[in-house]
Every structure is written in structure tokens, then in C-alpha cells.
DOVEX-188470 format. One record per atom (N, C-alpha, C, O, CB): x, y, z; residue in one letter. Coordinates in steps of 0.05 Angstrom, whole numbers, plus 32768, in hexadecimal, padded with zeros to 4 digits. Glycine has a CB too. Layout:
N
XYZa
...
This chain:
107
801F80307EB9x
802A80477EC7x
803B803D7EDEx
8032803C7EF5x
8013805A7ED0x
805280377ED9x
806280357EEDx
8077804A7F01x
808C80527EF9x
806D80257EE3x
806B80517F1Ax
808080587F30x
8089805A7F3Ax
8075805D7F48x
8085805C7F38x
809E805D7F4Bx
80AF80517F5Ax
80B080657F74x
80B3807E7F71x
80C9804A7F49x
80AF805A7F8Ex
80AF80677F9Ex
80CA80577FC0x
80CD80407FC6x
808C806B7F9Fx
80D280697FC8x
80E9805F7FD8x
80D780547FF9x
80C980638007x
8104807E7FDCx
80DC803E7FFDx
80D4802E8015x
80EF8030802Fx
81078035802Dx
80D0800C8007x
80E0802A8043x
80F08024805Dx
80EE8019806Fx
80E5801E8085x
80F580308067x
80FC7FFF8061x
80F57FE98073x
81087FEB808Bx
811E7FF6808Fx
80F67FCD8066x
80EF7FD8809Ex
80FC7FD080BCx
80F97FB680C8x
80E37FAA80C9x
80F17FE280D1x
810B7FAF80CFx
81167F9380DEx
810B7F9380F9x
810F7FA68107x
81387F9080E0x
80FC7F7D8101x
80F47F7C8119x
81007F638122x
81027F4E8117x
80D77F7F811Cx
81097F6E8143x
810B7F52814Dx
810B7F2E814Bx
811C7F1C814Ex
80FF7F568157x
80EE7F308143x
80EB7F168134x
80F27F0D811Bx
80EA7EF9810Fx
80D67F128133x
81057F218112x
81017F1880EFx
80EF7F1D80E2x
80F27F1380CCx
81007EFE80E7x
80D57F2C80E4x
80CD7F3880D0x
80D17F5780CCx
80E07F6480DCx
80B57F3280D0x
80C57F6280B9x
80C57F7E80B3x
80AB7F8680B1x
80987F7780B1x
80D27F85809Bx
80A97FA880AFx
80977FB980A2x
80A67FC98094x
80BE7FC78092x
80867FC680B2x
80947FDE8087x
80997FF0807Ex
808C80028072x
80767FFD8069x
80A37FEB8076x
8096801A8070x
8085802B806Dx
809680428050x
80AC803E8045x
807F8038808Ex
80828057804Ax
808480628033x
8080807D8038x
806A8086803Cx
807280568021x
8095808C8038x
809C80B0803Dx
808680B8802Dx
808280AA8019x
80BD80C18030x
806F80D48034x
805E80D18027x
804780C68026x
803280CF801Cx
806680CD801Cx
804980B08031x
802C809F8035x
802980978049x
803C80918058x
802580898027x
800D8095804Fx
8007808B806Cx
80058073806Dx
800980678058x
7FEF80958079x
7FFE80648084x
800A80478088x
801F803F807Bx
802F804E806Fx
7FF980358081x
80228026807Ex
80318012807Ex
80247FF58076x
800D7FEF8070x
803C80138096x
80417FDF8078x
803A7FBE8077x
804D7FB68082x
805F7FC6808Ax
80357FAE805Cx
804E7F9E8085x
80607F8A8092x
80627F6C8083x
80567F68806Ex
80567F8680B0x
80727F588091x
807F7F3C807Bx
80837F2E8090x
807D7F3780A6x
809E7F3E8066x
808B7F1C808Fx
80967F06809Dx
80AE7F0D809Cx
80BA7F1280B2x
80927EEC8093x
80BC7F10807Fx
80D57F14807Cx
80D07F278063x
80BB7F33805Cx
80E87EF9807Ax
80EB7F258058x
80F07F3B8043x
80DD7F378022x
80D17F488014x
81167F39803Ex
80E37F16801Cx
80C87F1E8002x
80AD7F228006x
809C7F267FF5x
80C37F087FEEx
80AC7F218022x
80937F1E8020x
80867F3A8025x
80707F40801Cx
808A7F098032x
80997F4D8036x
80967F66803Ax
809B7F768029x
80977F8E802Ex
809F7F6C804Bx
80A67F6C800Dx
80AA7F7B7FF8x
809A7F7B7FE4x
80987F8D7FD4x
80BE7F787FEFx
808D7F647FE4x
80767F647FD6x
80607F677FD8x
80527F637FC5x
80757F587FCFx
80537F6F7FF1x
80447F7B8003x
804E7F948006x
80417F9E8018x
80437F6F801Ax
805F7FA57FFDx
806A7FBD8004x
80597FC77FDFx
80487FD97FDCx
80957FBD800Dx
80637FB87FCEx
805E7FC07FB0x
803C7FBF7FB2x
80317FD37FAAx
806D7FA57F96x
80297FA87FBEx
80117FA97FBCx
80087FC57FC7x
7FF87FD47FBBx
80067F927FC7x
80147FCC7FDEx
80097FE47FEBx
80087FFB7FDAx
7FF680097FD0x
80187FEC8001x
80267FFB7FDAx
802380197FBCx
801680167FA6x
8012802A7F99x
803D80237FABx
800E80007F9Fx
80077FFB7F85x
7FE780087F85x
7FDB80157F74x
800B7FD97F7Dx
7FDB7FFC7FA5x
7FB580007FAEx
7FBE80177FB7x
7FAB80267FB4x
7F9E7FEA7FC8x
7FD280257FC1x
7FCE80487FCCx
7FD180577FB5x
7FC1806B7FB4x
7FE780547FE3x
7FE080547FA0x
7FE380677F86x
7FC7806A7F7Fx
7FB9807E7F7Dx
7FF7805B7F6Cx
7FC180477F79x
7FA580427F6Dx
7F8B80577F6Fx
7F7A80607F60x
7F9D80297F7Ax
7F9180597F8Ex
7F7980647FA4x
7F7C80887F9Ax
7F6B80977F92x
7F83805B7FD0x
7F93808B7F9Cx
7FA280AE7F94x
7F8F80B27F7Ax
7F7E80C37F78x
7FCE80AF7F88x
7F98809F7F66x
7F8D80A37F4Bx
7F7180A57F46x
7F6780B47F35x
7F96808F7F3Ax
7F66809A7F53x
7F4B80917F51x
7F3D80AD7F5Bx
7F2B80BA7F50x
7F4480747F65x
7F4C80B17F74x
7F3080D07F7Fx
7F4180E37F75x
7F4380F87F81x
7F2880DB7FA9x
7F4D80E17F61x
7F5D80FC7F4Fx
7F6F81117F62x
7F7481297F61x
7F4381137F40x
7F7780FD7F73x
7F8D81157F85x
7FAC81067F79x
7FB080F07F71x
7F8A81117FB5x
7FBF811F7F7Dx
7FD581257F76x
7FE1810A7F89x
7FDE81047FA0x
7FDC81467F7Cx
7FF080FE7F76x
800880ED7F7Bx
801780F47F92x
802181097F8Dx
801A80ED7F66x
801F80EA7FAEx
803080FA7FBDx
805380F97FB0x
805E80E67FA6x
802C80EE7FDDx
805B81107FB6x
807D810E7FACx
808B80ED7FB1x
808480DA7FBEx
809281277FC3x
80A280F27FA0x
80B280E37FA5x
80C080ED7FB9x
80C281067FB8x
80BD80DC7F92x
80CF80DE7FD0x
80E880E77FDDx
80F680DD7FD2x
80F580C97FC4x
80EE80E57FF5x
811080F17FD8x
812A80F27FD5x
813780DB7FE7x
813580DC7FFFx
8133810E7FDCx
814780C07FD7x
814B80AB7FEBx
816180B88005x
816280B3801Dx
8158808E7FDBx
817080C77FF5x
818480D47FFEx
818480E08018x
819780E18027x
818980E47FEDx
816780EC801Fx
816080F48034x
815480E1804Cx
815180E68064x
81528104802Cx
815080CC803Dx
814780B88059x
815C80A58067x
8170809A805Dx
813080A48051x
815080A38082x
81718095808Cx
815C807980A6x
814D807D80B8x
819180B980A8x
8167805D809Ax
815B805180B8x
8170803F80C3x
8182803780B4x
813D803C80B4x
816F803A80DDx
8184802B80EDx
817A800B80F4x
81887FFD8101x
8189803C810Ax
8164800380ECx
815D7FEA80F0x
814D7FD480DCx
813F7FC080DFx
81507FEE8104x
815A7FE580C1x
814F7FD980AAx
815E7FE38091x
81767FE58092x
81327FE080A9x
81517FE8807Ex
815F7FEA8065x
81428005804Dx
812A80038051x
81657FBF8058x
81498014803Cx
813B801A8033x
814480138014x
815A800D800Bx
81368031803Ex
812880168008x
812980097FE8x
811680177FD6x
810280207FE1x
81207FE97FE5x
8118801C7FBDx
810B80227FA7x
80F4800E7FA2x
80FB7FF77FA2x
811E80227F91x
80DC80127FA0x
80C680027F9Ax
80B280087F81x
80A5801D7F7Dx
80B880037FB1x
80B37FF27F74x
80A580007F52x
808A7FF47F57x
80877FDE7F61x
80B67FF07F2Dx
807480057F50x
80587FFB7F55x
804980047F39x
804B801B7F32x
804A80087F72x
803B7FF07F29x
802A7FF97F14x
800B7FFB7F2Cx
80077FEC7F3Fx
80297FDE7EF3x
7FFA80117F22x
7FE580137F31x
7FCB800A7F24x
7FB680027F2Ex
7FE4802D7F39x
7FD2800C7F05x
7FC080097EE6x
7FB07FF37EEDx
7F987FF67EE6x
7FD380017EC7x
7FB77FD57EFFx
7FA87FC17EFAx
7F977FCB7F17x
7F857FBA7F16x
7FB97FA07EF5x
7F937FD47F27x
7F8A7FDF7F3Ex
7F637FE97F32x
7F4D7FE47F3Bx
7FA47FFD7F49x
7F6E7FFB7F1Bx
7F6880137F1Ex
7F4880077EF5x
7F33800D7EEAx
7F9080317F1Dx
7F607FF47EF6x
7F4F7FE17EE2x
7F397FD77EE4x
7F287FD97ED2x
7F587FCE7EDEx
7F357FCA7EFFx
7F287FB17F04x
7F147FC87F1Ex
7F197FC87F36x
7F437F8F7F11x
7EFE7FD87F12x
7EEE7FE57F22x
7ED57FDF7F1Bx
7EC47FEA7F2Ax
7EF37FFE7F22x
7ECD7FD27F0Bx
7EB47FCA7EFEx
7EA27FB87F1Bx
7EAC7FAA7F2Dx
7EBD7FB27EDEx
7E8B7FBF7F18x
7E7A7FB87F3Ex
7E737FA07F2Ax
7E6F7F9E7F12x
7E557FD37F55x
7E747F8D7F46x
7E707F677F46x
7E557F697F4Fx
7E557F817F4Cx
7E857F4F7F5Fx
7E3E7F647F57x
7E247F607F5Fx
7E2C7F417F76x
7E337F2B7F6Dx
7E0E7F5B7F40x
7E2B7F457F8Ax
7E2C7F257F9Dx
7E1C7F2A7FB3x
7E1D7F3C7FC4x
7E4D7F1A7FABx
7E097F157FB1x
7DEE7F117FC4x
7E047F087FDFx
7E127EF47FDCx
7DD07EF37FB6x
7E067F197FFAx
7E0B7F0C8013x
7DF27F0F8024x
7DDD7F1B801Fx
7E257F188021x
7DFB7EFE803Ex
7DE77F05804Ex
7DFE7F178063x
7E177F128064x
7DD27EE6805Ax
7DF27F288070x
7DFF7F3A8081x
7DE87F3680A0x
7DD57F2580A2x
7DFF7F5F806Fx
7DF07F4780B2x
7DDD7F4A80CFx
7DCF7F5D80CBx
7DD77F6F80BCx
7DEA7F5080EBx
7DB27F5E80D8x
7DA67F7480D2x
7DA77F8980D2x
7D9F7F9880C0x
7D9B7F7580D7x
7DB87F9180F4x
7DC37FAA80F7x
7DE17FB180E5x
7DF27FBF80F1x
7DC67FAB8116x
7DE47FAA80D1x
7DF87FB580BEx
7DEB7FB980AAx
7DF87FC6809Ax
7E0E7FA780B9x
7DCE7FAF809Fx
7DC47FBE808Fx
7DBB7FDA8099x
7DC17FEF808Ex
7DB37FAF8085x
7DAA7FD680AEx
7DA37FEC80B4x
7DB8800280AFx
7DB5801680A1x
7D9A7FEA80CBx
7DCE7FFB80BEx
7DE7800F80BBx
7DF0801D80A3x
7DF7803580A0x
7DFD800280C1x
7DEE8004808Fx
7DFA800B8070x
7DE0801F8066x
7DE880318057x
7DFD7FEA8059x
7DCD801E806Ax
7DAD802B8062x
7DB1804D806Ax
7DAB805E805Ax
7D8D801A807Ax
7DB98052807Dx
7DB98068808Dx
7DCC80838078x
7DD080998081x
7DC9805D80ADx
């Protein structure tokens, strides 16, 4: 199931970016540009994932047409969510934790 959803990236000072996704909350960031783009695809890929999973409605696409930024660039981003949404099967792994976080988790 592939989607595609419009990104808007931003240039910071230092040469890296973030960016964010009309529609969705948060964001990510890169060093630079592949790295923020491919970190931009993981995000949508675990937020669709997350959408699909508790059976809520996909948020719209925007219209690129309507978005405008002055310190970056915006882009089309294709995310399959399928392998996300695959791999839900529970692992069993003995940790040791602190006590007071069991207690916590117990409650």
C-alpha cells in the first residue's frame, strides 16, 4: 500500500533540516538532506502504520499547491506502511528493569 504524502522541509543555519508533514503531528530532522529524507519516509511510513493499526481514518492529502516555505523546499514523499504493520507478532525478552518501574508497570 503505497502513499504519498507532501513534506516541508527546512534549512537550518547549520546545514541541517527538519521537517514536517501538513496533517500530522510532529516532525524529524537530518544532518543534511538524505538523511532527512529518509527519516522523513520512516516517519510516515510508522505514522500511517500507527493510523492503520487503531483503525482511524488516514489524514488528507494536502494540496502541494497550497503550501508555501521561505527557508527550505517542499517534496512528495512515498511511504509503504505494510512492512510496519507486518512485523506485530510479541518477542518474549527476559530484562532486568528497577523496582520502582515494575511497580509502576503493575499499577
Amino acid at each position: 500500500m503505497l502513499k504519498s504524502y507532501p513534506a516541508i522541509f527546512h534549512k537550518e543555519d547549520d546545514g541541517s533540516f527538519w521537517v514536517e508533514f501538513p496533517g500530522f503531528g510532529g516532525g524529524t530532522e537530518g544532518d543534511d538532506v538524505e538523511e532527512v529524507m529518509k527519516n522523513a519516509r520512516e516517519m510516515l511510513e510508522s505514522s500511517l502504520a500507527a493510523y492503520l493499526d487503531e483503525g482511524l481514518e488516514l489524514p488528507k492529502v494536502v494540496d502541494m499547491s497550497e503550501l508555501s516555505v521561505n527557508d527550505g523546499f517542499i517534496s512528495l514523499i512515498q511511504a509503504d506502511p505494510s512492512p510496519y504493520l507486518k512485523n506485530t507478532k510479541a518477542i518474549r525478552k527476559n530484562v532486568t528493569v528497577p523496582e520502582w518501574l515494575v511497580r509502576l508497570a503493575d499499577r
